[in-house]
C-alpha positions in Angstrom: 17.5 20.8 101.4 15.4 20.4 104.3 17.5 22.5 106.5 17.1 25.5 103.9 13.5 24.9 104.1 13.4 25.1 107.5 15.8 28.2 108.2 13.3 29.9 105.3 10.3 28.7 107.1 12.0 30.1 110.8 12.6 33.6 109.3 9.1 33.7 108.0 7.6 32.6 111.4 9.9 35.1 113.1 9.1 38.2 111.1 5.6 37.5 111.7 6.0 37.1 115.5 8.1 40.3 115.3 6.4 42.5 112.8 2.6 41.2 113.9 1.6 44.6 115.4 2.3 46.2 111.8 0.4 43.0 109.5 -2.6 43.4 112.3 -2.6 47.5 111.2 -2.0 47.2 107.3 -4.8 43.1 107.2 -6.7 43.6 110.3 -9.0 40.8 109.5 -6.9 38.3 108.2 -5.8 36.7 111.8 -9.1 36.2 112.8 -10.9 34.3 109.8 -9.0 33.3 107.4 -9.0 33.1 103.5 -12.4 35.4 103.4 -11.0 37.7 106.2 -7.4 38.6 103.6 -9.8 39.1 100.8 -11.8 41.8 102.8 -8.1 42.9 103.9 -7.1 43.2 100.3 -10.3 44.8 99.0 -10.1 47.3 101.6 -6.4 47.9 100.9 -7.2 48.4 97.5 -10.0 51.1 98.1 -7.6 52.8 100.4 -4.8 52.6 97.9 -7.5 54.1 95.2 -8.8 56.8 97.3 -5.1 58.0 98.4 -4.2 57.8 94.6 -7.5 60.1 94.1 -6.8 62.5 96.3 -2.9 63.2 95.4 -4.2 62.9 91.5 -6.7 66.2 92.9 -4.3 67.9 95.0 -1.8 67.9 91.9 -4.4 68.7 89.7 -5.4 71.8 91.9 -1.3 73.0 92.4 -1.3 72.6 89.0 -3.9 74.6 88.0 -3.2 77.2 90.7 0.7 77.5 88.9 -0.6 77.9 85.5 -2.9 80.4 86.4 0.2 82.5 88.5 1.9 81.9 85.1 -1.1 83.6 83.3 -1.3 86.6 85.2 2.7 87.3 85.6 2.7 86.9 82.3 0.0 89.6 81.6 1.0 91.8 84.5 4.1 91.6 82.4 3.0 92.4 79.1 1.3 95.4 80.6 4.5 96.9 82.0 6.0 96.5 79.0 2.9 98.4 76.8 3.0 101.0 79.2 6.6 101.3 79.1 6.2 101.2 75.2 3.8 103.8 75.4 5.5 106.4 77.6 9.1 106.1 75.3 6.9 106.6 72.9 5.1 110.0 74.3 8.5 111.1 75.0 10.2 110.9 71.3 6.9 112.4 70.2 7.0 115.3 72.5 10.8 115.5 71.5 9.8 115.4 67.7 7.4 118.5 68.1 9.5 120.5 70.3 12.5 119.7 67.8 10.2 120.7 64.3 8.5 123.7 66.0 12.2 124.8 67.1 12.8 124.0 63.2 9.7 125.9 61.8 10.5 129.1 64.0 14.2 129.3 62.9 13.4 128.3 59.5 10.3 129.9 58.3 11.0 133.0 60.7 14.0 133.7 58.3 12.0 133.0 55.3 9.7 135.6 56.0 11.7 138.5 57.1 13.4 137.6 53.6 10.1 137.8 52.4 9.2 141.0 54.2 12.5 142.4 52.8 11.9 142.1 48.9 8.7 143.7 49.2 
C-alpha cells in the first residue's frame, strides 16, 4: 500500500519537475505564495477562459450573421432572375399571341369582307 502511494506520489513529483515551465505559464503565482497566489491563478484563469468564450461567442455571432445575410441576398438576387425571366417568356407569348390573332383577323375578316363587298 505504501509502495503504491509512493510510486503515485514519484509520478506527481516528476511531472511537476518536468512540466514546471508549462504550470509556471498556465498558475504563474501559485509557486511563489501559496494558497492565495492559486486563487489569483484561478480567478485569472477564469477571466481568461470567459473573455476567450466571449470573443469566439462574437466572432460566431458576426460569421453568422454575415451567412444569413449572403443567404438573404442570393436568395433575392434569385428571385429577381427568375421575375425577369418570368417577365420576358411572358413578353414573348404575348408578342406571339398578337402577331398570331392579327395574322388571324387579316385572313379572316379580309375574306369576310370581300364576301361582303361581293353581295352588294
Amino acid at each position: 500500500m505504501f509502495l503504491k502511494i509512493a510510486i503515485i506520489a514519484g509520478v506527481i513529483i516528476a511531472g511537476g519537475v518536468l512540466f514546471s515551465s508549462e504550470i509556471q505559464a498556465i498558475l504563474p503565482n501559485t509557486s511563489t505564495t501559496g494558497v492565495n497566489s492559486l486563487e489569483d491563478d484561478v480567478k485569472t484563469l477564469a477571466s481568461k477562459s470567459l473573455e476567450s468564450a466571449e470573443h469566439k461567442i462574437d466572432s460566431s455571432l458576426q460569421k453568422t450573421e454575415s451567412k444569413i445575410s449572403d443567404i438573404g441576398h442570393q436568395t433575392i438576387q434569385t428571385a429577381e432572375n427568375t421575375l425577369n425571366s418570368s417577365a420576358e417568356q411572358i413578353g414573348t407569348k404575348l408578342t406571339e399571341i398578337k402577331q398570331n390573332s392579327t395574322q388571324y383577323v387579316e385572313e379572316n375578316i379580309s375574306d369576310k369582307l370581300s364576301f361582303l363587298d361581293s353581295n352588294k
